[in-house]
Backbone as CSV, one residue per row, in Angstrom:
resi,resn,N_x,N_y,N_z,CA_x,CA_y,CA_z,C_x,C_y,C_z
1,UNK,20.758,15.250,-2.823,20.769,13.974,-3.495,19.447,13.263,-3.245
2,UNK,19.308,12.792,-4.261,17.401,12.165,-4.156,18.080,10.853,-3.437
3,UNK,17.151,10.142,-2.359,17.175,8.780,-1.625,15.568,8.456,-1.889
4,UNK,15.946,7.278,-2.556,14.747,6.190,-2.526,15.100,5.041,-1.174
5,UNK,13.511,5.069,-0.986,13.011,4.275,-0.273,13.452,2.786,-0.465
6,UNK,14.280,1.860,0.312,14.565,0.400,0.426,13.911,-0.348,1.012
7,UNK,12.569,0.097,1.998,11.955,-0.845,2.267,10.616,-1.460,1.799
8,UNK,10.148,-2.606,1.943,9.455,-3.147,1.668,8.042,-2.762,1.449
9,UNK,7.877,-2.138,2.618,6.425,-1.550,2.943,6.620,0.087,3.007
10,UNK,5.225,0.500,2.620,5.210,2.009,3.252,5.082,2.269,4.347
11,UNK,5.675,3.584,5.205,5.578,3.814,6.772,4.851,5.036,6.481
12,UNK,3.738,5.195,7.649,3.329,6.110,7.618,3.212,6.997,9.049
13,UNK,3.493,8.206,8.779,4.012,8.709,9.681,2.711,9.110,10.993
14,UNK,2.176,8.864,12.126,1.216,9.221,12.955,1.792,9.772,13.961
15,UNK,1.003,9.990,14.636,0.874,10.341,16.224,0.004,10.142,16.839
16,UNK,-0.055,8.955,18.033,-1.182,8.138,18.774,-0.769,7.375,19.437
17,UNK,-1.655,7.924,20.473,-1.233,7.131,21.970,-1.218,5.273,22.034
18,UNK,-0.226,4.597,22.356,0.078,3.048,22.500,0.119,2.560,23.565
19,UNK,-0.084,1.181,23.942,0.308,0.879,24.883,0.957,-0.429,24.829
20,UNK,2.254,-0.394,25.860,2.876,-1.626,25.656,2.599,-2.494,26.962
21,UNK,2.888,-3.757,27.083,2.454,-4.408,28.344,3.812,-5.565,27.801
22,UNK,4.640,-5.649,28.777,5.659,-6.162,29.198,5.139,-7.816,28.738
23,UNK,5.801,-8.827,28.034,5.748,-10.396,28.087,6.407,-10.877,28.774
24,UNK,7.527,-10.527,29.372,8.553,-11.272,30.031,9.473,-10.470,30.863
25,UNK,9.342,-10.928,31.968,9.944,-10.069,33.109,9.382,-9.933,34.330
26,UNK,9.525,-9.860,34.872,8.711,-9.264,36.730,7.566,-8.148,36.465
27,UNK,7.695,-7.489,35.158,6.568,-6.087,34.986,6.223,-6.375,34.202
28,UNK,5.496,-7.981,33.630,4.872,-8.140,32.647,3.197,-7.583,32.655
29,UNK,2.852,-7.201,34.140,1.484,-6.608,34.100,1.237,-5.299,34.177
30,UNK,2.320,-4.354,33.677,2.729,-3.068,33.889,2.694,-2.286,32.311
31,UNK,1.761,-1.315,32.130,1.556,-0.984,30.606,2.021,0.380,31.003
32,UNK,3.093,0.572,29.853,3.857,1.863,29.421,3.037,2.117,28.479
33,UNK,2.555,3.750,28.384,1.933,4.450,27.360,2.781,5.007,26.792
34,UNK,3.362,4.959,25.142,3.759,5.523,24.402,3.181,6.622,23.197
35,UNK,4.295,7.214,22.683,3.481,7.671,21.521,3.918,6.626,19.864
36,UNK,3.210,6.786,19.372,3.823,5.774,18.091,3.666,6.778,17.145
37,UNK,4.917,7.023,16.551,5.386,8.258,15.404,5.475,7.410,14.074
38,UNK,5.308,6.375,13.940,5.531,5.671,12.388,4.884,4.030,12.873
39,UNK,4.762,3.749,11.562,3.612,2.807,11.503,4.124,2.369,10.143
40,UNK,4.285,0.862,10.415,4.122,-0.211,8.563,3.749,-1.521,8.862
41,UNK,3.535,-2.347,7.887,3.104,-3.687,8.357,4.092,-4.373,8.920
42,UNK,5.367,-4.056,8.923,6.204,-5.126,9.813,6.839,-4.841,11.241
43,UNK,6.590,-3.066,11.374,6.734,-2.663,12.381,6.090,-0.966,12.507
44,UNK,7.268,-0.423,13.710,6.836,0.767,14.338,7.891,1.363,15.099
45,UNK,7.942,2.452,15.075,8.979,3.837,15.828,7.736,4.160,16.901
46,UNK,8.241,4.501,18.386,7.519,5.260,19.307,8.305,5.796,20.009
47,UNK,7.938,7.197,20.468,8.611,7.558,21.939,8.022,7.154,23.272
48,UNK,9.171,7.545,23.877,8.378,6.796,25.013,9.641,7.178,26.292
49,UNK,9.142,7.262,27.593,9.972,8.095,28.964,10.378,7.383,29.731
50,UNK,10.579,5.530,28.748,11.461,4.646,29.956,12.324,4.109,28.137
51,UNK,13.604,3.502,29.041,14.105,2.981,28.202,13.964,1.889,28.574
52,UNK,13.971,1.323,26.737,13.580,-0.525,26.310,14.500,-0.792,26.268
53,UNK,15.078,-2.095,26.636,16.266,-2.813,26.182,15.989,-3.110,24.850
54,UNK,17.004,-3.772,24.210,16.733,-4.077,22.871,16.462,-5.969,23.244
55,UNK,15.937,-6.588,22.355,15.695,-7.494,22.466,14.249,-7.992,23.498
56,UNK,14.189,-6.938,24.284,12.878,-7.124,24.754,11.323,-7.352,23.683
57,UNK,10.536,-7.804,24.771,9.405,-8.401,23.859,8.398,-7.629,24.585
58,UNK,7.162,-7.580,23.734,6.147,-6.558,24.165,5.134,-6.885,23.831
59,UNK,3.704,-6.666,23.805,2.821,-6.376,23.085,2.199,-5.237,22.830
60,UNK,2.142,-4.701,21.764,1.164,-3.313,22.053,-0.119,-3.417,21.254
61,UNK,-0.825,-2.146,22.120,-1.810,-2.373,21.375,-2.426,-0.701,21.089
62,UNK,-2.904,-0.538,20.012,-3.240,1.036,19.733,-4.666,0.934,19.175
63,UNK,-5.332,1.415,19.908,-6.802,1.445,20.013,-7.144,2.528,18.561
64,UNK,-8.373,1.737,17.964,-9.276,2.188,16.856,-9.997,3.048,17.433
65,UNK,-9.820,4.416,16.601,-10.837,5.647,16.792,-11.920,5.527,15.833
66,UNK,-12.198,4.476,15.095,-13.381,4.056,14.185,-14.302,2.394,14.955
67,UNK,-15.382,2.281,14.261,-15.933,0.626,15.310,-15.637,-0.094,13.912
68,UNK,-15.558,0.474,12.105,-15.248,-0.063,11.192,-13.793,-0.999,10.904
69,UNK,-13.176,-0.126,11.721,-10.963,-0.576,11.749,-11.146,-0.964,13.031
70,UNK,-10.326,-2.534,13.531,-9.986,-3.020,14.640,-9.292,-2.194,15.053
71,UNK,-8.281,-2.513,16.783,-7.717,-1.781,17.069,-6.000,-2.611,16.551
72,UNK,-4.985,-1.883,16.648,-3.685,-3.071,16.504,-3.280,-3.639,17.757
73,UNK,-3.485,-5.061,17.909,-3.034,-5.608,18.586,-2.101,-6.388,18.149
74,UNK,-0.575,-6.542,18.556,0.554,-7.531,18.374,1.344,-7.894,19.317
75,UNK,2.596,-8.574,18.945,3.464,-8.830,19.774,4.421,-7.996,19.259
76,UNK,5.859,-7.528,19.658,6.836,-6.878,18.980,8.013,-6.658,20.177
77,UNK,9.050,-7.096,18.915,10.057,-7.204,19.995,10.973,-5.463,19.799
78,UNK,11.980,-5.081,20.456,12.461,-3.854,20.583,13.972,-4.251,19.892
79,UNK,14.242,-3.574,18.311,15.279,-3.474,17.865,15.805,-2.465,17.739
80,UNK,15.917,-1.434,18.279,16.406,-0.100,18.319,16.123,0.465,19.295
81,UNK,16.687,1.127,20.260,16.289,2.106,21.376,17.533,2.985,21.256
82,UNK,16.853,4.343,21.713,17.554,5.700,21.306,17.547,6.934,22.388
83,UNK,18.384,7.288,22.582,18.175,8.756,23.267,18.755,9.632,22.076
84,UNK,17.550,10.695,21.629,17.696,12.011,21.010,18.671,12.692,21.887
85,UNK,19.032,13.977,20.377,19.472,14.654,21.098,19.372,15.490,22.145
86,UNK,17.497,15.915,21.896,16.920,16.582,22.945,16.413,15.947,24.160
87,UNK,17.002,14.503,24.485,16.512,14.071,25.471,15.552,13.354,25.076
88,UNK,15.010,13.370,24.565,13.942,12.564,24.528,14.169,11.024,24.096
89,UNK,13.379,10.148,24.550,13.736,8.548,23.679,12.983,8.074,22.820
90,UNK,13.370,7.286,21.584,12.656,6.363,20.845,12.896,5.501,20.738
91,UNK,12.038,4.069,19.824,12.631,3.059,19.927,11.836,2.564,18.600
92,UNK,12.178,1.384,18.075,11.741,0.727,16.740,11.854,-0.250,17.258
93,UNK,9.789,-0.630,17.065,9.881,-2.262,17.175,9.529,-3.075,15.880
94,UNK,9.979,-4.192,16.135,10.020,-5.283,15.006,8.433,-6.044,15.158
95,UNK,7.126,-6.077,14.520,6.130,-6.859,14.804,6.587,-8.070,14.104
96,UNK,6.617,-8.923,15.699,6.567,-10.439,15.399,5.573,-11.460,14.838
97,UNK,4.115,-11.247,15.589,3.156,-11.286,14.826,2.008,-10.796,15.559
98,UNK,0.603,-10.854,15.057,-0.432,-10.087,15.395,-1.344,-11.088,16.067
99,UNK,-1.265,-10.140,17.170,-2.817,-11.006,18.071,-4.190,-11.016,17.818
């Protein structure tokens, strides 16, 4: 069965190293390196080897391999966190807005 796309924006699918740095909490100076598997303007899917609560807040930031493209810097909160089946975790964050 054909499925069209409902969202707003296009996601595009990557692979590239992220980093998140905690806003709120006792480990707000503590940066988890993720991977970020999808990418759109309102958010992002990453894996990653700690689990996020949901509702947590973050910033990440994913460094430009060009000096032409900034790097992404935002805020984003965590609306989805997942354990695969293979163990592994992901999570989908919501960008709140951009730093």
């Amino acid at each position: 069965m054909f499925h069209e796309e409902k969202r707003d924006f296009r996601r595009m699918q990557i692979h590239t190293p992220a980093k998140l740095i905690p806003l709120e909490g006792e480990n707000s100076h503590t940066e988890i390196v993720v991977t970020c598997t999808d990418l759109s303007a309102t958010g992002l899917a990453i894996c990653c080897d700690e689990v996020l609560e949901i509702g947590s807040v973050y910033r990440v930031v994913i460094a430009s391999t060009s000096t032409a493209i900034t790097s992404l810097d935002a805020t984003v909160k965590v609306i989805r966190a997942t354990k695969e089946q293979d163990g592994s975790l992901s999570a989908g964050l919501e960008i709140v807005h951009f730093n």
